[in-house]
VOBAPA-297342 format. One record per residue: residue in one letter; x, y, z of N, C-alpha, C, O in turn. Coordinates in steps of 0.1 Angstrom, whole numbers, padded with zeros to 4 digits, always signed. Atoms other than C-alpha are relative to their C-alpha. Last residue first. Example, Ala and Ser with C-alpha at 12.3 -4.5 7.8 and 13.67 -1.06 7.14 Angstrom:
REM VOBAPA-297342
s-0009-0011+0000+0137-0011+0071-0008+0011+0008-0003+0022+0009/a+0009-0012+0000+0123-0045+0078+0009+0012+0000+0019+0012+0007/
END
This chain:
REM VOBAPA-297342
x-0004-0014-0002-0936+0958+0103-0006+0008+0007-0002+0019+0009/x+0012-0009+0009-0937+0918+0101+0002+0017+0007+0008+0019+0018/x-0002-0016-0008-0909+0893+0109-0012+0009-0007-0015+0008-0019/x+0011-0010+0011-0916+0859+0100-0001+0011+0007-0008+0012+0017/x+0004-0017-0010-0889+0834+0118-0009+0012-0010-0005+0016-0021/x+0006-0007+0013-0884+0794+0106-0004+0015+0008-0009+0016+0019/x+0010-0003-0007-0860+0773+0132-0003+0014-0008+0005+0023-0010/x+0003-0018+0007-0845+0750+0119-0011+0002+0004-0021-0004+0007/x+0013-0002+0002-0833+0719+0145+0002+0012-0010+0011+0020-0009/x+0004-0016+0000-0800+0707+0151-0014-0003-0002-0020-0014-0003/x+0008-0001+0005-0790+0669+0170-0005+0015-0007-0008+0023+0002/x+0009-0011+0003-0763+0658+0177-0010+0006-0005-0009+0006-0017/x+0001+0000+0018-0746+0620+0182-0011+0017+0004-0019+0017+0013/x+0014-0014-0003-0725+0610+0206-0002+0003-0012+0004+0003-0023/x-0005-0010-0010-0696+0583+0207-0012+0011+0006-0015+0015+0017/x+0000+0007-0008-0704+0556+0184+0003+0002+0015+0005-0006+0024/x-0002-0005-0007-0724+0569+0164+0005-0006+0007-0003-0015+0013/x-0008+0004-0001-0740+0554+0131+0012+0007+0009+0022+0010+0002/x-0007-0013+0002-0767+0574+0125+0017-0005+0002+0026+0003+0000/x+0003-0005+0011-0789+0543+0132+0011+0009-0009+0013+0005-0021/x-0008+0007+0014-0772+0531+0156+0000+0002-0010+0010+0001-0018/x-0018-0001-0002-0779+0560+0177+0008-0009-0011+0018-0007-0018/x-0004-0011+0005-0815+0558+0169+0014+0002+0000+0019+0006-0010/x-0005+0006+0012-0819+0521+0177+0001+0014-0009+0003+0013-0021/x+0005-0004+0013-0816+0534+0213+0005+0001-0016+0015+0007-0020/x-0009-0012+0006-0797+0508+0235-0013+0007-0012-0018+0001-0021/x+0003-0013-0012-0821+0483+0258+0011+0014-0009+0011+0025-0003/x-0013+0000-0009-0808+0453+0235+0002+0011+0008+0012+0015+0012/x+0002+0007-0010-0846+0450+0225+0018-0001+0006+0020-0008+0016/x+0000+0009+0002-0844+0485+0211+0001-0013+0008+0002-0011+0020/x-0011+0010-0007-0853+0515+0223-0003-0010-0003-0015-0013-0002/x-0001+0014+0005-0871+0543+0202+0012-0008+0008+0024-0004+0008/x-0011+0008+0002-0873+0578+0221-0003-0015-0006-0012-0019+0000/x+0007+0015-0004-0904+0604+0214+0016-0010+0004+0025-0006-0004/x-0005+0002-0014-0895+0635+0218-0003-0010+0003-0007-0014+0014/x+0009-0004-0007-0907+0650+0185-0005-0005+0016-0015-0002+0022/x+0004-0015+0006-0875+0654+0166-0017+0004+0013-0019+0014+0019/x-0010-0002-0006-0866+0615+0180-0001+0019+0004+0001+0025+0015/x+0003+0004-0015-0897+0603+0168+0009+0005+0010+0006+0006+0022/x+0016-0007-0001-0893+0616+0132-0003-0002+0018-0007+0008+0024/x-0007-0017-0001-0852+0606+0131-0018+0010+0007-0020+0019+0015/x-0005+0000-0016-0868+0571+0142+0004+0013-0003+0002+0021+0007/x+0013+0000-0007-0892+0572+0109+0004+0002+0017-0004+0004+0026/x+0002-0010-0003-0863+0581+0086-0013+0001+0017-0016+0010+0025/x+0004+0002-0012-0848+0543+0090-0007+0018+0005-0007+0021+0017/x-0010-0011-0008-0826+0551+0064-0008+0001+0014-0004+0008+0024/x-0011+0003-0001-0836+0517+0045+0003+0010+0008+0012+0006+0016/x+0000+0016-0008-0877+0511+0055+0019+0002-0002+0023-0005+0006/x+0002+0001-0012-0879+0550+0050+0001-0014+0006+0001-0016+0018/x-0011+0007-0006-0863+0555+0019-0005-0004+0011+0005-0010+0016/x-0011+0006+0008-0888+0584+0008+0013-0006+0006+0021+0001+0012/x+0003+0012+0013-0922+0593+0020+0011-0003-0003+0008-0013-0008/x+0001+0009-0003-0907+0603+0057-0007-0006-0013-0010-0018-0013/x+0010+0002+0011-0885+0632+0045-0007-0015+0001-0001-0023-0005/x-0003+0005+0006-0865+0641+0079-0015-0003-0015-0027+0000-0013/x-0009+0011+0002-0863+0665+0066+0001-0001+0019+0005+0006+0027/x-0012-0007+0009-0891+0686+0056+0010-0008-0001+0012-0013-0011/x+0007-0001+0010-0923+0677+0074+0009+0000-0018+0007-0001-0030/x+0013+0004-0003-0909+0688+0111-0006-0001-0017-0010+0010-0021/x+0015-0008+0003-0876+0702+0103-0012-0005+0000-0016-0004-0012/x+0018+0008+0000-0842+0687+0114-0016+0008-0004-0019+0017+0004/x+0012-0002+0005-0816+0711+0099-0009-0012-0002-0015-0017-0012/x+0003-0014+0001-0782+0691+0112-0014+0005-0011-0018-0003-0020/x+0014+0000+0008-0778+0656+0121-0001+0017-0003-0002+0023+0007/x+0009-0012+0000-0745+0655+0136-0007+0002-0009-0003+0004-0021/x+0012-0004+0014-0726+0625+0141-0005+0009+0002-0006+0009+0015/x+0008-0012-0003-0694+0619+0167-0008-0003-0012-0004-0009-0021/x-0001-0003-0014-0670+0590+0170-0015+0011+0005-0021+0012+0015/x-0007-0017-0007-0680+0583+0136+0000-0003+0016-0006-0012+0022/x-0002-0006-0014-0692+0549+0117+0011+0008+0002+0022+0008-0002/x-0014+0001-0004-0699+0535+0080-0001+0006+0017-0012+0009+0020/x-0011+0008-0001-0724+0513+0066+0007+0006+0005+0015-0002+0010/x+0006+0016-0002-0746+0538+0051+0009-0007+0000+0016-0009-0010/x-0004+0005-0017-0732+0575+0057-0004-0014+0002-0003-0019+0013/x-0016+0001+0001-0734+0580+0013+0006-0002+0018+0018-0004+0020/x+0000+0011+0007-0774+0573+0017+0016-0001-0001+0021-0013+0000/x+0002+0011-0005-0776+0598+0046+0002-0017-0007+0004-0027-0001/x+0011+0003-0001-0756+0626+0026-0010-0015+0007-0007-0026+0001/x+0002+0016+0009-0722+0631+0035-0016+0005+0003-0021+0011+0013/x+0010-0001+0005-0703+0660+0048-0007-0010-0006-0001-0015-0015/x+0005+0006+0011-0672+0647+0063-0015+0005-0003-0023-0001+0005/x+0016-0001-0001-0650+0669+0090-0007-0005-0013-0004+0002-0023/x+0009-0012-0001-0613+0662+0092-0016-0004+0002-0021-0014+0007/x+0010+0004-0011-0585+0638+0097-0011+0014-0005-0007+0025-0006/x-0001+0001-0013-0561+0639+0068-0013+0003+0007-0022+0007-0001/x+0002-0015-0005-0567+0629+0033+0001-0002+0013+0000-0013+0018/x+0013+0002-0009-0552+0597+0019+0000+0013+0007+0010+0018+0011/x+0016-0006+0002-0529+0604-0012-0007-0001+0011-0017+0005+0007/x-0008-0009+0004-0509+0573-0010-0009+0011-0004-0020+0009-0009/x+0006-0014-0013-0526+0552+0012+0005+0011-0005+0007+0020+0002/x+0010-0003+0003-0530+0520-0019-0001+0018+0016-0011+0024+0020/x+0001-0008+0017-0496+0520-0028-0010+0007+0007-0008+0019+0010/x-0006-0009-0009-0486+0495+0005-0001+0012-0003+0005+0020+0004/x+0003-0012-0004-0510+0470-0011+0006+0013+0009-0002+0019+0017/x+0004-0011+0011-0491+0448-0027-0006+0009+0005-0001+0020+0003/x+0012-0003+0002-0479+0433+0005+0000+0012-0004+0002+0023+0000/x-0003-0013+0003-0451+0406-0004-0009+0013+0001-0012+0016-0010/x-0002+0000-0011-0457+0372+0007-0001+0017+0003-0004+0023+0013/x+0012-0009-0002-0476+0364-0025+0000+0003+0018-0009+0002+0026/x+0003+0004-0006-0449+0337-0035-0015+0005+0011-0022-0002+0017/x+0011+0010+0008-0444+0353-0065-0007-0009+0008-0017-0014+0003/x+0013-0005+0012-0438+0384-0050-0009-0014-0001-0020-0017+0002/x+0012-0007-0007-0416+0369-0021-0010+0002-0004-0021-0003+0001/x+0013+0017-0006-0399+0350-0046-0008+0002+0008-0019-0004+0008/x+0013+0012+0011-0391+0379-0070-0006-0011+0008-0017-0017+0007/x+0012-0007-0003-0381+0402-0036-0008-0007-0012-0020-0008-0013/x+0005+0000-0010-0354+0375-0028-0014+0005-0002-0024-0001+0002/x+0005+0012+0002-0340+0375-0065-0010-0003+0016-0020-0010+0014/x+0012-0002+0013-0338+0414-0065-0007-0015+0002-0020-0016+0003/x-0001+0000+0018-0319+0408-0032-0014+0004-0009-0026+0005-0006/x+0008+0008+0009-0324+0419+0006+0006-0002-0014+0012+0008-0019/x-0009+0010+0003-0301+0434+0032-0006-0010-0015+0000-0018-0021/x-0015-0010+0004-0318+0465+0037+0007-0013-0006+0011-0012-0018/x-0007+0008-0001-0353+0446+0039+0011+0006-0006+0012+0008-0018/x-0001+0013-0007-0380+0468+0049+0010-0009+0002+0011-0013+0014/x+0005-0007-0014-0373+0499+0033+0008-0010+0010+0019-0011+0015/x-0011-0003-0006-0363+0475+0001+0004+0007+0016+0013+0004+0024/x-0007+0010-0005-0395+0462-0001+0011+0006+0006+0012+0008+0018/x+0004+0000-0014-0409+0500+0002+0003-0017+0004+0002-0021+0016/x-0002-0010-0010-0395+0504-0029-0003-0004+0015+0007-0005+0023/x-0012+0003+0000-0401+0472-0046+0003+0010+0007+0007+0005+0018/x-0001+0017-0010-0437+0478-0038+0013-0004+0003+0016-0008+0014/x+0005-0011-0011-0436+0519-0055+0005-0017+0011+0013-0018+0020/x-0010-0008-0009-0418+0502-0085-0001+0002+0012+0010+0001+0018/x-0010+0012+0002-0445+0474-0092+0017+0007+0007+0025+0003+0016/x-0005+0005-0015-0468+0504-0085+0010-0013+0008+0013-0015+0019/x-0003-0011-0011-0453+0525-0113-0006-0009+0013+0002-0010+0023/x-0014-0004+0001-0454+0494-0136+0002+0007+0010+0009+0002+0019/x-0006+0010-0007-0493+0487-0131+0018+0003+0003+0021+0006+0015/x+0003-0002-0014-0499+0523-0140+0006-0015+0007+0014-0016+0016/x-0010-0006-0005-0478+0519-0170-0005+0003+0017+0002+0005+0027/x-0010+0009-0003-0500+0486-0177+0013+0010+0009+0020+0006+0018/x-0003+0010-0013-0531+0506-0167+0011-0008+0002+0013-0014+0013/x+0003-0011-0013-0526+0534-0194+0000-0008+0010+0010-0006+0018/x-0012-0004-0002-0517+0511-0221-0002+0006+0015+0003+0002+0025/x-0007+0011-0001-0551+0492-0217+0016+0007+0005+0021+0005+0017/x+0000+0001-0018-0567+0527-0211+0007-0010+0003+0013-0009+0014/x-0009-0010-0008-0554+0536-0245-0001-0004+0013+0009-0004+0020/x-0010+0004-0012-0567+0511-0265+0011+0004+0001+0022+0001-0004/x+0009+0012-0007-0602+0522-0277+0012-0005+0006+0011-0008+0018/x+0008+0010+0013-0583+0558-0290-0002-0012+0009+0003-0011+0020/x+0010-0002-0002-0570+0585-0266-0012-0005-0007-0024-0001-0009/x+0008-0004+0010-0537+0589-0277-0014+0003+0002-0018+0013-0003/x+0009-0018+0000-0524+0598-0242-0005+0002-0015-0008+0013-0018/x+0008+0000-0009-0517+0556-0236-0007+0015+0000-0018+0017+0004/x+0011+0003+0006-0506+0554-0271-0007-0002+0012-0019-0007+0011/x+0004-0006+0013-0476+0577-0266-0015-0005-0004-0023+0002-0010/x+0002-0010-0006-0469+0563-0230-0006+0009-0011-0014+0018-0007/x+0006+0005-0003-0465+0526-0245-0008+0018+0008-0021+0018+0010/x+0012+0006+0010-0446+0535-0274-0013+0001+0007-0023+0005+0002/x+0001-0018+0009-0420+0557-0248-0014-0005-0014-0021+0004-0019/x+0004-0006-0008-0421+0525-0225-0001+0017-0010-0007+0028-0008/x+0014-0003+0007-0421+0498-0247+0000+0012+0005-0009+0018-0002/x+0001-0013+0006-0380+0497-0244-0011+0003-0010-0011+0007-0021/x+0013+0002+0005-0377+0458-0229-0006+0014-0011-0014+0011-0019/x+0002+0010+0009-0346+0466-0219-0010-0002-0008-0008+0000-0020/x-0003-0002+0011-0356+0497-0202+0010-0008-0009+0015-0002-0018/x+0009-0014+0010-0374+0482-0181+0003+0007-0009-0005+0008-0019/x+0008+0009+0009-0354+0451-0173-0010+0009-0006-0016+0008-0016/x-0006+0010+0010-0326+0475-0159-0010-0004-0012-0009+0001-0023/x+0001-0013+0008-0356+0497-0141+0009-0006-0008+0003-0007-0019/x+0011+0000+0004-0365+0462-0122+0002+0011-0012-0004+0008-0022/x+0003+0005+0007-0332+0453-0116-0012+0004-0008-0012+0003-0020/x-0006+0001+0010-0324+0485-0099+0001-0008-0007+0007-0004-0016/x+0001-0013+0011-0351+0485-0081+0005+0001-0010-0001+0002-0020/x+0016-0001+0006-0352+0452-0064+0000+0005-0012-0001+0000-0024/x+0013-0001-0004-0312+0451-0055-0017+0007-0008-0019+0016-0016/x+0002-0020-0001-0287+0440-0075-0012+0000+0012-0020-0009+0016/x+0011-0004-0015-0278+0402-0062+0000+0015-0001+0004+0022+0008/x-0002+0000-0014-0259+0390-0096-0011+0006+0005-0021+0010-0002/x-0014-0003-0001-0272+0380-0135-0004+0003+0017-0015+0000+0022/x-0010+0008-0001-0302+0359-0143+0014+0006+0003+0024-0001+0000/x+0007+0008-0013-0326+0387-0145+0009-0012+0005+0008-0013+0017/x+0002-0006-0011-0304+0406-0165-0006-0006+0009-0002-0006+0021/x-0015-0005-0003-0292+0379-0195+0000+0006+0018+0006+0000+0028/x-0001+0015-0006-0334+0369-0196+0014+0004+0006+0014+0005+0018/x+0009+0003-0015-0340+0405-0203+0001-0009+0002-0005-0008+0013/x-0006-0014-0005-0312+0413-0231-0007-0006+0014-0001-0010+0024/x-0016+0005-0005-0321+0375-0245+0002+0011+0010+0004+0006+0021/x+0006+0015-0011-0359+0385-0249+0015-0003+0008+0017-0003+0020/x+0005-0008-0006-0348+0421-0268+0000-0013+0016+0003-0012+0028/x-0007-0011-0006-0331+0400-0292-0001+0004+0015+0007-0001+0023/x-0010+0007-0004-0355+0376-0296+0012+0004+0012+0015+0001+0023/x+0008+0006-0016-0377+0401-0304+0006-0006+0011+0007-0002+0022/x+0005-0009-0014-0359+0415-0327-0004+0002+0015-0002+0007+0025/x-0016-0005-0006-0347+0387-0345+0000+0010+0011+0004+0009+0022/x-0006+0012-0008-0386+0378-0349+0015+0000+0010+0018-0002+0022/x+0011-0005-0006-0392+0408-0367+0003-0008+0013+0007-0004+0024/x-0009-0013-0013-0359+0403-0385-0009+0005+0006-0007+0017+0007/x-0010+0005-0002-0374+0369-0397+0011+0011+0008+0020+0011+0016/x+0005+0010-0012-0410+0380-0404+0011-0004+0011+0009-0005+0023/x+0007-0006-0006-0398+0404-0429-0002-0004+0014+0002+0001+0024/x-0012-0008-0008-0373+0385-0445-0004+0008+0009+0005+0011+0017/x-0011+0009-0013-0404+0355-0447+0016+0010+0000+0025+0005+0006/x+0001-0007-0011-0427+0388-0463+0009-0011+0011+0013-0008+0022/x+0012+0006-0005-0408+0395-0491-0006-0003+0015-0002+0003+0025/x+0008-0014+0005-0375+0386-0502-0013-0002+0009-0017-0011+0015/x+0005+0004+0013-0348+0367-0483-0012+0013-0001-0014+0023+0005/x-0006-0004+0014-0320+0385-0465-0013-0005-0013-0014-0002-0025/x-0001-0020+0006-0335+0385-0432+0000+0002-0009-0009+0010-0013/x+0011+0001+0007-0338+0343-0438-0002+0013+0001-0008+0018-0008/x-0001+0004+0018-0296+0343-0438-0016-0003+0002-0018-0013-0005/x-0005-0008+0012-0296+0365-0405-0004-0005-0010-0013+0001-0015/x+0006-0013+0006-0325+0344-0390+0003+0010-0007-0004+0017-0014/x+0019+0007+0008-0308+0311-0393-0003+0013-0001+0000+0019-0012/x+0000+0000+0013-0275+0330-0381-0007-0007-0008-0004-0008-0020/x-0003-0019+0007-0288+0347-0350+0002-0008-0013-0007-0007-0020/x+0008-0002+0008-0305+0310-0337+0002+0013-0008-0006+0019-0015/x+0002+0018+0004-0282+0286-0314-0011+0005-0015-0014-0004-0023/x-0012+0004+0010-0258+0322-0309-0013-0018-0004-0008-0027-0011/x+0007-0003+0010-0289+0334-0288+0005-0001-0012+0000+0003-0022/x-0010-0003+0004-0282+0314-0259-0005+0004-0016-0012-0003-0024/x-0007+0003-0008-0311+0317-0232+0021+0002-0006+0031+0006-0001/x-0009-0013-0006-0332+0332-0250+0012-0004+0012+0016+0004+0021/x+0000-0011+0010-0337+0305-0276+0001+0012+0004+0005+0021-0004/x-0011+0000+0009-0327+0277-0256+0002+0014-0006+0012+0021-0005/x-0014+0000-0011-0354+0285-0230+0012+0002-0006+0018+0012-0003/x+0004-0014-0001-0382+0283-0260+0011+0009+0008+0015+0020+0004/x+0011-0007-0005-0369+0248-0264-0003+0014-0004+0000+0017-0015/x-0002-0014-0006-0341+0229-0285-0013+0003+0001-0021+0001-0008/x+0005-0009+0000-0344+0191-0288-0001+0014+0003-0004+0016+0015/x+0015-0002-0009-0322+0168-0276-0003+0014-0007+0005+0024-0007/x+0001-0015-0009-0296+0155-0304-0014+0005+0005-0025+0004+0000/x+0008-0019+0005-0306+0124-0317+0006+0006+0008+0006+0002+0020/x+0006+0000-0014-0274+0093-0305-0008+0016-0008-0002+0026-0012/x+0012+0011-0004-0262+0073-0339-0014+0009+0012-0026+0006+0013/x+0002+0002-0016-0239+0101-0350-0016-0003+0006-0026+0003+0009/x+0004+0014-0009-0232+0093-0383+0002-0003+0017+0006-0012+0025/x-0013+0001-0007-0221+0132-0388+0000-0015+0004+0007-0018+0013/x-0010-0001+0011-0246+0136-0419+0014-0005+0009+0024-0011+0004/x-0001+0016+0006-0270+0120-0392+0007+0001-0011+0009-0010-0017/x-0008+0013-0006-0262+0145-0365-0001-0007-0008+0007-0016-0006/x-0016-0003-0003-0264+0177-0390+0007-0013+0006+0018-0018+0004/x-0006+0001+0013-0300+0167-0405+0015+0002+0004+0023-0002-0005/x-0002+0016+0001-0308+0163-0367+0001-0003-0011+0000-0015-0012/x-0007+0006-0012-0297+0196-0355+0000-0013-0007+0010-0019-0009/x-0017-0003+0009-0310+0212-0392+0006-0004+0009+0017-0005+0005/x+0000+0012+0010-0344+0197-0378+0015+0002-0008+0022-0006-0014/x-0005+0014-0004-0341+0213-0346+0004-0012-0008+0010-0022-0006/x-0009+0006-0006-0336+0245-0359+0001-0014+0005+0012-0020+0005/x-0015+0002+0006-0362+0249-0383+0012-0008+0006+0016-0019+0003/x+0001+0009+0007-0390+0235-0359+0015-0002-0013+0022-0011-0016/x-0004+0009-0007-0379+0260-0332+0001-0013-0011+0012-0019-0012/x-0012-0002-0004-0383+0289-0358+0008-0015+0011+0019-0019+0009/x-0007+0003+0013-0416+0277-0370+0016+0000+0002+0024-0009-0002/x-0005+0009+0005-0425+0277-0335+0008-0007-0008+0017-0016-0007/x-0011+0007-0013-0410+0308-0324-0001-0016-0005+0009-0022-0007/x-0013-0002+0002-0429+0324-0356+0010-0007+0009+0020-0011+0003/x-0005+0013+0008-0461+0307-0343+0015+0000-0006+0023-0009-0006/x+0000+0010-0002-0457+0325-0311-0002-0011-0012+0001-0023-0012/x+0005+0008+0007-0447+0357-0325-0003-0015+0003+0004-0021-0005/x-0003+0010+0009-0428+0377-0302-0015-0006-0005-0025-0004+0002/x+0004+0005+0008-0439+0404-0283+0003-0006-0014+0000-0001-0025/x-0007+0003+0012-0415+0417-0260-0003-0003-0008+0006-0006-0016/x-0014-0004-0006-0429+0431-0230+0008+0001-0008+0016+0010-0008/x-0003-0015+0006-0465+0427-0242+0014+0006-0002+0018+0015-0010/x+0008-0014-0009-0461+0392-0241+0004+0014-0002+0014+0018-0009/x+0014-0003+0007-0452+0364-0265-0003+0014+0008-0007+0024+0001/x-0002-0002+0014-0416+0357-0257-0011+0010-0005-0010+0021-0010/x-0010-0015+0001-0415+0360-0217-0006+0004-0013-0012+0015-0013/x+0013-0009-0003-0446+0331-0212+0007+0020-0004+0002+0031-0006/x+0015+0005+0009-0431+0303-0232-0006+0013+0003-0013+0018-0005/x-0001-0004+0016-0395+0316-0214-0011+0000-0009-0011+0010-0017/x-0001-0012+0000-0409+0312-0180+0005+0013-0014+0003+0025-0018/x+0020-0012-0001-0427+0282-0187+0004+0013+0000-0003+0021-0006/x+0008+0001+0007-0392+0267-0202-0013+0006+0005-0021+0013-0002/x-0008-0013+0008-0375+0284-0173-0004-0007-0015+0003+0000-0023/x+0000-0010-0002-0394+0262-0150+0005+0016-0009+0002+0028-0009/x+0014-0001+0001-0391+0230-0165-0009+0012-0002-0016+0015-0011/x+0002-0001+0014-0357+0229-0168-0014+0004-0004-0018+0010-0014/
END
């Protein structure tokens, strides 16, 4: 009970379906009190238990005809009341589906998706291009990889349920990151400047156009890029470290061999 009251508390309000959390109240407060103006007209000694947030998408017969007959009033409580109904609505449709049989992942997921039916609002004000667009913009991104995870659950687990791959999730068994290689470039050759080679390692490196004065450039960076061993190396000097390995190699981050070019300047005369 517990459970599907948090999960309802947390359904109502959210982007997905956005209800009105004082509305819900006000609405809970109606109903329970016409519960217990009803048991004591019926001299029935024992209160009726309380209706929740749960109740309210759970069976939506406990609150359609309160909100019909306040639709009808003028103003803004008819307003409020089929705003609410709405919602409601919408809440029930997605509570109904996630609680029904063992679909798999996907096909719940796109179900409760277009239940929920932000998705054409949500795509319109994500390409508006006003202060909250990017919000929209990262929930549909969120969405697409919520798909892409369920996917590649299913891969994995042929025999699996929707309800299997919710406890996994929620349980944080599930690994979200299966998204993130999509796109990754194949094997090749990296250009990089010394400050963007920091931290990382090659089988191979190649220094290219060493120049005596020029590069390496020994006024600048020189306690971080270590230019002062490129300088020694250029003019045949070697630097070895106290682990007997040259701290030039590390330097360049090499773990295999590392190359060295030179320029070489030519002045032709006639």
């Amino acid at each position: 009970m517990a459970l599907r009251r948090e999960l309802a508390e947390r359904l109502l309000p959210s982007a997905l379906v956005g209800a009105d959390a004082l509305a819900v109240h006000r609405l809970l407060r109606r109903l329970n009190a016409a519960r217990a103006l009803a048991a004591e007209e019926a001299g029935d000694e024992t209160a009726p238990i309380p209706l929740t947030v749960a109740d309210l998408v759970d069976d939506p017969e406990t609150w359609r005809a309160t909100l019909e007959k306040g639709a009808e009033s003028p103003g803004r409580r008819g307003w409020n009341d089929r705003s609410l109904a709405r919602a409601l609505t919408k809440a029930a449709a997605m509570w109904e589906i996630a609680a029904s049989g063992g679909e798999r992942p996907q096909e719940r997921l796109w179900a409760l998706w277009e239940a929920c039916g932000v998705g054409e609002d949500w795509r319109s004000r994500a390409i508006r291009s006003d202060e909250a667009s990017a919000w929209f913009d990262d929930q549909l991104d969120a969405v697409v990889a919520l798909m892409r995870v369920a996917d590649v659950w299913e891969q994995r687990n042929p025999a699996g349920s929707a309800r299997d791959f919710a406890s996994e999730l929620l349980a944080g068994s599930v690994p979200i990151d299966t998204i993130s290689r999509v796109g990754v470039r194949p094997g090749g050759v990296e250009v990089l400047t010394p400050a963007q080679a920091m931290g990382r390692r090659w089988q191979v490196v190649v220094l290219a156009g060493l120049q005596d004065g020029a590069w390496p450039n020994m006024r600048l960076r020189d306690r971080i890029l270590r230019a002062d061993l490129l300088a020694d190396v250029g003019a045949g000097r070697t630097v070895v470290g106290e682990d007997g390995r040259e701290e030039l190699i590390d330097s360049t981050r090499s773990a295999r061999r590392a190359v060295w070019t030179t320029s070489i300047a030519c002045s032709w005369r006639r």
